[in-house]
N, C-alpha and C positions, 0 to 999 in steps of 0.2 A: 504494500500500500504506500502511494508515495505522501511526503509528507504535507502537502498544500491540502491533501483531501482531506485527511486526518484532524488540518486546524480549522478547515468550512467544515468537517462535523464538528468538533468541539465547540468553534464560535455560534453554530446554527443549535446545538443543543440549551450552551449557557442564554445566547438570547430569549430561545422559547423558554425556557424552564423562568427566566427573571420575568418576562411580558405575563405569562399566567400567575405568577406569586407578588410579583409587583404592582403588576398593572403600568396604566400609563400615569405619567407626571400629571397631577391637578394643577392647573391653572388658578392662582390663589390672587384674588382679588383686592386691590387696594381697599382700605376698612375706611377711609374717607372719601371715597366717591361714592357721589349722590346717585340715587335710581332713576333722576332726571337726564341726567352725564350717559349712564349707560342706555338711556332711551335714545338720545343723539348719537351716542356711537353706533347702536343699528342702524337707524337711517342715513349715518354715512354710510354705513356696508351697501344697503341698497344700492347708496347714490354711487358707489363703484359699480356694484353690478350693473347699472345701469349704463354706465361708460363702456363698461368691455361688450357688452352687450349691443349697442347701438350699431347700428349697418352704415347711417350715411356721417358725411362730416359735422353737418350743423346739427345733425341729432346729438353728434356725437358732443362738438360744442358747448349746444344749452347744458347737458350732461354735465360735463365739465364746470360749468359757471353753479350749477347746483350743490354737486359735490365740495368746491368753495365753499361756498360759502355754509355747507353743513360741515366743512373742516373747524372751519375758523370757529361758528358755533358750537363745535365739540371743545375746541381749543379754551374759549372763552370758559364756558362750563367749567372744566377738569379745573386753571387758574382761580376761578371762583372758590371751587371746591375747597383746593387745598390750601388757600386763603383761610376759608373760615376754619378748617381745621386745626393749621397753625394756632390759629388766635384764639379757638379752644383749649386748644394745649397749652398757650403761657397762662389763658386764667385759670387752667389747673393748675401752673406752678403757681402762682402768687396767691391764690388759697393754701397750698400745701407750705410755702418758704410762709407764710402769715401763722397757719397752726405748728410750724417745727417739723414738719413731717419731713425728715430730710432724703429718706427713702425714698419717696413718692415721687419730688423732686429730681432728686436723679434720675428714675428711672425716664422720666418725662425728657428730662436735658437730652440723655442719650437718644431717644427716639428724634428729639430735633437736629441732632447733630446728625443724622442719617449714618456714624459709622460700625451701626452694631453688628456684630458679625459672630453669630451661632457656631461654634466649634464642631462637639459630637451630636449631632442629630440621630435619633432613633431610625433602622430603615422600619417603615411601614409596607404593610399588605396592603392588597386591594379593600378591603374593609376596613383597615384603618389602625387593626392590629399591631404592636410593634413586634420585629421577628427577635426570636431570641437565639 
């Protein structure tokens, strides 16, 4: 048996065997975007389809000038969003640095500072199981 074949089985095994016990990667959703945001991000989807979709030029065109300006209205949206999120988050600090809470506080700082970065992560199963 030569050895290329050997490692497309073994890679073709490890892959099946992880896609069944793993599943695929969830897509995990920013926890401050609005359900308004994500109503606008569909009908940009649309408004692409609608572009690849169109046969002549000015179809194609208006298409274009639609999808615009549903960009830009996503764009706006998402900015809003994470606006007021922010400004959530520091009146949660200055409640929590007002009672002492300095835990609280930190934890809050490091989420604004955006560099937290999760070492050992559990792997999970398709149910959400952690494997051991």
């Amino acid at each position: 048996m030569d050895i290329d074949t050997q490692w497309q089985q073994i890679k073709e095994m490890w892959t099946s065997t992880c896609s069944e016990v793993l599943g695929k990667k969830k897509y995990q959703q920013k926890d401050w975007i609005s359900a308004d945001t994500l109503n606008k991000v569909q009908v940009r989807k649309e408004k692409k389809g609608a572009i690849n979709n169109s046969r002549t030029r000015a179809a194609k065109a208006t298409a274009q000038e639609e999808y615009t300006e549903a960009n830009r209205a996503v764009k706006n949206s998402v900015k809003t969003d994470k606006a007021n999120f922010i400004e959530d988050l520091a009146k949660e600090a200055e409640d929590a640095s007002a009672q002492g809470n300095m835990k609280q506080l930190y934890e809050i700082t490091r989420k604004l500072a955006g560099k937290y970065k999760r070492t050992d992560r559990p792997i999970k199963d398709k149910n959400g199981n952690v494997l051991k």
